[in-house]
LOKOLLO-329695 format. One record per residue (C-alpha): residue number from 0; x, y, z; chain. Coordinates in nm, 3 decimals, decimal comma. Example, Ala and Ser with C-alpha at 12.3 -4.5 7.8 and 13.67 -1.06 7.14 Angstrom:
2
<atom><resi>0</resi><u>1,230</u><v>-0,450</v><w>0,780</w><chain>A</chain></atom>
<atom><resi>1</resi><u>1,367</u><v>-0,106</v><w>0,714</w><chain>A</chain></atom>
END
This chain:
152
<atom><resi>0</resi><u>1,100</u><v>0,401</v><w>1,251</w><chain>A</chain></atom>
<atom><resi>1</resi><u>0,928</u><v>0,099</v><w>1,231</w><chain>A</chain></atom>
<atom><resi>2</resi><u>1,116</u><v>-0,231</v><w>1,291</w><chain>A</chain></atom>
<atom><resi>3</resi><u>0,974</u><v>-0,464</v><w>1,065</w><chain>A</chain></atom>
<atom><resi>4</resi><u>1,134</u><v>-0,623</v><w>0,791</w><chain>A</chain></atom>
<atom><resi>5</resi><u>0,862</u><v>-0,758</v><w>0,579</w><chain>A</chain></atom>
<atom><resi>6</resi><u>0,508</u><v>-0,646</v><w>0,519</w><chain>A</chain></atom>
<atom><resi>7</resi><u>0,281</u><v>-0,649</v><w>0,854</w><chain>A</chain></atom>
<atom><resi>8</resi><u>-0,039</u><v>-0,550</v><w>0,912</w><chain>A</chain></atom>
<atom><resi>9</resi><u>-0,140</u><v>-0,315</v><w>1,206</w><chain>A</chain></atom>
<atom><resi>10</resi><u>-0,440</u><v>-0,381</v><w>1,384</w><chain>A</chain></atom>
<atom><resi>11</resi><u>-0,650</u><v>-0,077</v><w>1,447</w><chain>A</chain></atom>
<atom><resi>12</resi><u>-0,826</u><v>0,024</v><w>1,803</w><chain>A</chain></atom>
<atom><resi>13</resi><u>-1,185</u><v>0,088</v><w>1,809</w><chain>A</chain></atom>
<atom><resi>14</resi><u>-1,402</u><v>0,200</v><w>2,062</w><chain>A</chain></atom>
<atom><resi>15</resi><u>-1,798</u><v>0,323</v><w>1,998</w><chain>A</chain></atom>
<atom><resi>16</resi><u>-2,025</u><v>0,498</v><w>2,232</w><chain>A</chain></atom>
<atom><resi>17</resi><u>-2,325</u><v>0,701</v><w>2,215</w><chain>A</chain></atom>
<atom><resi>18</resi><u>-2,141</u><v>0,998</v><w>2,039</w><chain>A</chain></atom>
<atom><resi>19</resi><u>-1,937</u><v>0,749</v><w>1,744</w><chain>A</chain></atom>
<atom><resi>20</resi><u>-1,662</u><v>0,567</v><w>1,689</w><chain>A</chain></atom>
<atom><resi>21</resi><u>-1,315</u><v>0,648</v><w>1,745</w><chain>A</chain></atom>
<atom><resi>22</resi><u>-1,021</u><v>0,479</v><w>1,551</w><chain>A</chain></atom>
<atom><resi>23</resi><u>-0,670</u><v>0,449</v><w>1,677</w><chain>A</chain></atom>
<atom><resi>24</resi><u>-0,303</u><v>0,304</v><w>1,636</w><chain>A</chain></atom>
<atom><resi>25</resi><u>-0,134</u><v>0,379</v><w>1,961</w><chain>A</chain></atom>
<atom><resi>26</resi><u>0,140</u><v>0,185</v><w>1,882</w><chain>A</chain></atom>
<atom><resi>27</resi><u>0,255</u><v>0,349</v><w>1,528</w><chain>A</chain></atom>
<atom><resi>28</resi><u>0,484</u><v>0,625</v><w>1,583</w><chain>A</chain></atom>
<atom><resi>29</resi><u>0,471</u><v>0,820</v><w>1,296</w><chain>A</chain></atom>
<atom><resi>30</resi><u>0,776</u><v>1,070</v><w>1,388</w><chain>A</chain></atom>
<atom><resi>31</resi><u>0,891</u><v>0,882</v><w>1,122</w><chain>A</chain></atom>
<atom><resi>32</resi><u>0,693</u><v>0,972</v><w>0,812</w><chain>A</chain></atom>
<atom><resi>33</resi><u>0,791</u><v>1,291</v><w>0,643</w><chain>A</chain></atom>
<atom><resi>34</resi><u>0,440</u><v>1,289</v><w>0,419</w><chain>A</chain></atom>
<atom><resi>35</resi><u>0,136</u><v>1,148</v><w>0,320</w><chain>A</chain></atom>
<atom><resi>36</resi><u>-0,091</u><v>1,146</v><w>0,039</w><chain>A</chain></atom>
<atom><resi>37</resi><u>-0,449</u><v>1,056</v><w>-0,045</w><chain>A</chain></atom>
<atom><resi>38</resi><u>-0,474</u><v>0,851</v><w>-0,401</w><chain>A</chain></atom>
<atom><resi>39</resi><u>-0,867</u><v>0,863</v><w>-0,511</w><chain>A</chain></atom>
<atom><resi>40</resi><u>-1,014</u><v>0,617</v><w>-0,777</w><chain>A</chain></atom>
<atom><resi>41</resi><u>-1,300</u><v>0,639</v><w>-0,934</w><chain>A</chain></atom>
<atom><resi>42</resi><u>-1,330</u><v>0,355</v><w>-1,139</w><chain>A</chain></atom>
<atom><resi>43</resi><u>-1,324</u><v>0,049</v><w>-1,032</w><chain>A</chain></atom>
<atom><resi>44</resi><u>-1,083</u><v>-0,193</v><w>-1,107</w><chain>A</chain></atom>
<atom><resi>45</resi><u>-0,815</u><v>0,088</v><w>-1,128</w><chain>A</chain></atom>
<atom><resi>46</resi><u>-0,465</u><v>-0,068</v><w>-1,141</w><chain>A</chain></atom>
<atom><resi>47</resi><u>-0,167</u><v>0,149</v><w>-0,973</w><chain>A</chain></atom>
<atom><resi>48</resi><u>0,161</u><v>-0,046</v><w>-0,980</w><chain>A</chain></atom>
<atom><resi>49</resi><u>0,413</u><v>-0,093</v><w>-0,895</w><chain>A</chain></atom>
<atom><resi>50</resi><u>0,633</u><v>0,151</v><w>-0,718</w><chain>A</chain></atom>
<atom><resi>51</resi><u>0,966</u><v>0,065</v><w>-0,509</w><chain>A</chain></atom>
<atom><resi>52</resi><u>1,205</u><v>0,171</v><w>-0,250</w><chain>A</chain></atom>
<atom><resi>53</resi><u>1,582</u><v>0,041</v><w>-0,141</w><chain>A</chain></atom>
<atom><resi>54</resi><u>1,500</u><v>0,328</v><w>0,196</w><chain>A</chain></atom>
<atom><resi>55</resi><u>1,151</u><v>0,447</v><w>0,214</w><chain>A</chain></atom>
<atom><resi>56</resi><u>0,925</u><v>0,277</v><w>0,390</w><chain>A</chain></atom>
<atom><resi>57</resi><u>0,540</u><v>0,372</v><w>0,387</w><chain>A</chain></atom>
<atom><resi>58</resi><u>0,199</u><v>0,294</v><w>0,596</w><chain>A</chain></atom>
<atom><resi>59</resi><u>-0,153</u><v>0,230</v><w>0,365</w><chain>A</chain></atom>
<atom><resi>60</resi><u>-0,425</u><v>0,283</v><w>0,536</w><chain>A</chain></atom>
<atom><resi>61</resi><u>-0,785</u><v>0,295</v><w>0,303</w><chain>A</chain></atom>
<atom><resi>62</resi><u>-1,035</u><v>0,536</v><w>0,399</w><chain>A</chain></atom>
<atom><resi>63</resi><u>-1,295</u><v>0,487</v><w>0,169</w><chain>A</chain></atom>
<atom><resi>64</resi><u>-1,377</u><v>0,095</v><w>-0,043</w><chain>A</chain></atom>
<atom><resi>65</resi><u>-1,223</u><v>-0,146</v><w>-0,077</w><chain>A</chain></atom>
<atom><resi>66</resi><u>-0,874</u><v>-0,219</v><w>-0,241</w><chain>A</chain></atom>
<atom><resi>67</resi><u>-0,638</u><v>-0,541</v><w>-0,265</w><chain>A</chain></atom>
<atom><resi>68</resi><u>-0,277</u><v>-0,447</v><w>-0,165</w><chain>A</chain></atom>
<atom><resi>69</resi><u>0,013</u><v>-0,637</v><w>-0,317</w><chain>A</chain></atom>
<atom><resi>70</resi><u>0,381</u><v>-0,611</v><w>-0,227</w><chain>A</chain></atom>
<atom><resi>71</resi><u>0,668</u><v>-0,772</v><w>-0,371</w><chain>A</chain></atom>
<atom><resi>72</resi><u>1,047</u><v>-0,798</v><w>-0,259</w><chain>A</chain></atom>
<atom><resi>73</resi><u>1,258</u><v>-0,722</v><w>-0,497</w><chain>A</chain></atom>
<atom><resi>74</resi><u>1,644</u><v>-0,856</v><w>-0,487</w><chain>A</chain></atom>
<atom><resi>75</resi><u>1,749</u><v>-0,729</v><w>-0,759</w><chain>A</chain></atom>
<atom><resi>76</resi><u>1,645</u><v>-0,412</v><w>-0,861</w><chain>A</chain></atom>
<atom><resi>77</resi><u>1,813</u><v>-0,366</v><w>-1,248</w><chain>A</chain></atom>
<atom><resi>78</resi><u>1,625</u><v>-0,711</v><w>-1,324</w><chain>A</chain></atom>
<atom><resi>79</resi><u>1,392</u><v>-0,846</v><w>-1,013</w><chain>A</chain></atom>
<atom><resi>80</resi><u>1,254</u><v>-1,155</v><w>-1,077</w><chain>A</chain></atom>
<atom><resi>81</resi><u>0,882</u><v>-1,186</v><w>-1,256</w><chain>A</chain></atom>
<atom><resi>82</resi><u>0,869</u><v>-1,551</v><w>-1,055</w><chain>A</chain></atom>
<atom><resi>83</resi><u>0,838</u><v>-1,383</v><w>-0,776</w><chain>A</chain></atom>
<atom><resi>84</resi><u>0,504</u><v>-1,413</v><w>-0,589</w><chain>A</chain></atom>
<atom><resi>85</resi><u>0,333</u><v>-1,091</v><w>-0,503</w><chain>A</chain></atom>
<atom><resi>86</resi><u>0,222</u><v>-1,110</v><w>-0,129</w><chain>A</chain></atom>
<atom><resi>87</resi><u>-0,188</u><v>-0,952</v><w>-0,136</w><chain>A</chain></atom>
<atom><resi>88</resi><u>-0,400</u><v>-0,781</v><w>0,146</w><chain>A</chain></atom>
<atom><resi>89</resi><u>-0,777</u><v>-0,702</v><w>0,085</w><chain>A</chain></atom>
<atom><resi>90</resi><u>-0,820</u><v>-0,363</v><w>0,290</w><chain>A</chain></atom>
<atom><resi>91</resi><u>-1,139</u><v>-0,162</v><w>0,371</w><chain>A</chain></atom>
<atom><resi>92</resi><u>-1,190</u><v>0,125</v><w>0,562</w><chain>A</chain></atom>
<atom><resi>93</resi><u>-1,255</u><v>-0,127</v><w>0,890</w><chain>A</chain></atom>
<atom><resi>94</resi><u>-0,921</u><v>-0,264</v><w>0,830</w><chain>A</chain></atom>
<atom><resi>95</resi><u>-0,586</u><v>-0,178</v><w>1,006</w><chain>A</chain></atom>
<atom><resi>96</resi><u>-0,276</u><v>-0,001</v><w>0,846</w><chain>A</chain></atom>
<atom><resi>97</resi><u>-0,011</u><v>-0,186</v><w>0,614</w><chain>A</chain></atom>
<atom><resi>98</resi><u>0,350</u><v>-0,082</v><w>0,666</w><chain>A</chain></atom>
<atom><resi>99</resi><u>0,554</u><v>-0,138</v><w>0,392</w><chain>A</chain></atom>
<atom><resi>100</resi><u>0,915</u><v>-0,167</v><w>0,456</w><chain>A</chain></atom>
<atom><resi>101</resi><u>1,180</u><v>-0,045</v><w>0,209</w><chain>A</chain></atom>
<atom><resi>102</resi><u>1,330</u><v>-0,332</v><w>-0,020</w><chain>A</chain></atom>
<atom><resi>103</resi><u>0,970</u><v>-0,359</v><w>-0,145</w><chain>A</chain></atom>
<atom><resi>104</resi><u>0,766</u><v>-0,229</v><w>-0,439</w><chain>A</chain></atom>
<atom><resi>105</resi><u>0,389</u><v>-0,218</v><w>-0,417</w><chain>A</chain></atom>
<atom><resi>106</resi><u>0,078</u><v>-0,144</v><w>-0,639</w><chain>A</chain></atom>
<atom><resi>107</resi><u>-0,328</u><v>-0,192</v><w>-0,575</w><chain>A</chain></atom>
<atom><resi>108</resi><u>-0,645</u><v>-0,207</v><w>-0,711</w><chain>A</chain></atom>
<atom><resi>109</resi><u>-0,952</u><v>-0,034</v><w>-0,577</w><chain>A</chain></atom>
<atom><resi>110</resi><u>-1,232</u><v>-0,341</v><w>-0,608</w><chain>A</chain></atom>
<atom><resi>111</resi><u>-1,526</u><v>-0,064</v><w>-0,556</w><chain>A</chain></atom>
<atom><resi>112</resi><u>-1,606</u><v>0,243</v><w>-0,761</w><chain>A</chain></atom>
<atom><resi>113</resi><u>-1,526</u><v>0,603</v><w>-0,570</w><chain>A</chain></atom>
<atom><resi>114</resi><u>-1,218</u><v>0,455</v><w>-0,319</w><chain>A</chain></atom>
<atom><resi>115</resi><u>-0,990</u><v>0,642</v><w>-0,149</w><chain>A</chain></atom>
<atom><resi>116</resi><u>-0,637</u><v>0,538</v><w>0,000</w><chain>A</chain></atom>
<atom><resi>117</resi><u>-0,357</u><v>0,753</v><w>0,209</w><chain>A</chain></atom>
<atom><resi>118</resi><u>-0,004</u><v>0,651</v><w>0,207</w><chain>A</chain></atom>
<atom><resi>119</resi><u>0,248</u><v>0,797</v><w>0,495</w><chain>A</chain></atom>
<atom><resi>120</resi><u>0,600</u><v>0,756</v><w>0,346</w><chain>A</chain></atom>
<atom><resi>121</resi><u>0,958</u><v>0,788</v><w>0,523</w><chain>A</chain></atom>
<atom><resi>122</resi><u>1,121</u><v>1,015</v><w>0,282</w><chain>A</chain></atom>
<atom><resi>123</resi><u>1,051</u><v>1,371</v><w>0,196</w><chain>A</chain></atom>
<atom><resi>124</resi><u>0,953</u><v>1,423</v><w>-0,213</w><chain>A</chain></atom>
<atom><resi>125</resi><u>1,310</u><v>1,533</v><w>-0,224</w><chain>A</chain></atom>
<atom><resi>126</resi><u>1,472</u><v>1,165</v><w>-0,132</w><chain>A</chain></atom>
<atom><resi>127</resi><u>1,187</u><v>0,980</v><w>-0,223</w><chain>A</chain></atom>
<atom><resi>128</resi><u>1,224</u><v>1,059</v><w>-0,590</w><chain>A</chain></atom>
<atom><resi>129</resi><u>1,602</u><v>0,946</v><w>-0,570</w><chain>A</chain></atom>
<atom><resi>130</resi><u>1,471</u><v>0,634</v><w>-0,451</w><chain>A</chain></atom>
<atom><resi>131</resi><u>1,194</u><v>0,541</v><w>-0,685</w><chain>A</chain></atom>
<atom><resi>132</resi><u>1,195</u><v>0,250</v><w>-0,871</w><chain>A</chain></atom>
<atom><resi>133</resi><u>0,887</u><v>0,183</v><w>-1,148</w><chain>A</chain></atom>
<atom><resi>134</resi><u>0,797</u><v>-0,116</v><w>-1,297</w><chain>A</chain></atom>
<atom><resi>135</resi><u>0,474</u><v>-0,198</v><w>-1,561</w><chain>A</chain></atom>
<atom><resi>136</resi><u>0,179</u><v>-0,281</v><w>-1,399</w><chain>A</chain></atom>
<atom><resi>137</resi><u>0,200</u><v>-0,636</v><w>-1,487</w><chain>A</chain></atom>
<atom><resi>138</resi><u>0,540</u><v>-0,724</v><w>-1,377</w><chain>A</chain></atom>
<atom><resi>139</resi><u>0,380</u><v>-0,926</v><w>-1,149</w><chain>A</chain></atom>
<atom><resi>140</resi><u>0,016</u><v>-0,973</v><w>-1,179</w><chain>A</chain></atom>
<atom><resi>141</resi><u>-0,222</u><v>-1,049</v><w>-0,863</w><chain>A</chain></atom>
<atom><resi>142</resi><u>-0,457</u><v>-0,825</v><w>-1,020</w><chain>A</chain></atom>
<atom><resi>143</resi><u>-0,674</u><v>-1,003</v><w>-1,314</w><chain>A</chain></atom>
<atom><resi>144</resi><u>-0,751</u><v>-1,236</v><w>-0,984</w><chain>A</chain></atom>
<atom><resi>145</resi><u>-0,977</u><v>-0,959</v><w>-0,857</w><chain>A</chain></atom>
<atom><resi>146</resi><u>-1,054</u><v>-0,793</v><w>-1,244</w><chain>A</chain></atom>
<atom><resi>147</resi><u>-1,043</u><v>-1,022</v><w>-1,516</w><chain>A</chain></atom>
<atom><resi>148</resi><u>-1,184</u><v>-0,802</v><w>-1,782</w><chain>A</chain></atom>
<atom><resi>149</resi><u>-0,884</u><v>-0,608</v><w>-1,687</w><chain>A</chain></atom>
<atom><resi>150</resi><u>-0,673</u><v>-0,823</v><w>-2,005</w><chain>A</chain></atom>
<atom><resi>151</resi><u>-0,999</u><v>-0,837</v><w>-2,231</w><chain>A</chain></atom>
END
């Protein structure tokens, strides 16, 4: 498992010869991620938020457009506070991976049409369902910042 207690961003490797390019994260063990799966938006200024775990942690890495990436500590997770101030990461598919540690919900928004974004998580469905913790979309609200006509 990863030992990091707040947000972090990985940097990614990157080496390009004659034949292409090859990406890499030789530090990121991922023995321990259970799963992954590969959220697609079509429309821009899509809005998925936000989602929370006490024990799963997860990695984000975008593989296709662009998306801002907001996480948010939560304290209290019956009533968290709306004051807090959602910390944001623009991604594209050049960027590096975002690991998410549990005690956090996140949400993003794709700011290109046709993106595509894979999340490893810790848990198996299983656990990860007895963890999850949902809250509207606007709980805390980084996103008109990027998509005003989001509110119009």
């Amino acid at each position: 498992m990863i030992s990091i207690s707040e947000p972090a961003v990985i940097k990614r490797g990157f080496s390009e010869d004659h034949r292409g390019s090859l990406e890499f994260y030789n530090e990121v063990n991922l023995s321990s991620f259970k799963r992954f799966y590969i959220v697609s938006n079509p429309k821009k200024g899509t809005v998925r938020a936000w989602h929370g775990h006490k024990i799963e942690s997860k990695l984000a890495k975008v593989i296709k457009g662009k998306f801002v990436i907001s996480t948010v500590k939560i304290e209290n997770w019956e009533n968290p506070s709306k004051s807090t101030i959602p910390k944001t990461f623009e991604f594209d598919q050049d960027s590096g991976l975002l690991f998410i540690p549990p005690g956090y919900a996140n949400g993003a928004i794709n700011l290109e049409e046709n993106c595509k974004i894979i999340y490893f998580s810790s848990l198996n469905l299983e656990d990860s369902i007895k963890d999850d913790f949902r809250f509207p979309s606007q709980y805390w609200d980084p996103w008109s910042d990027y998509s005003p006509q989001l509110y119009e």
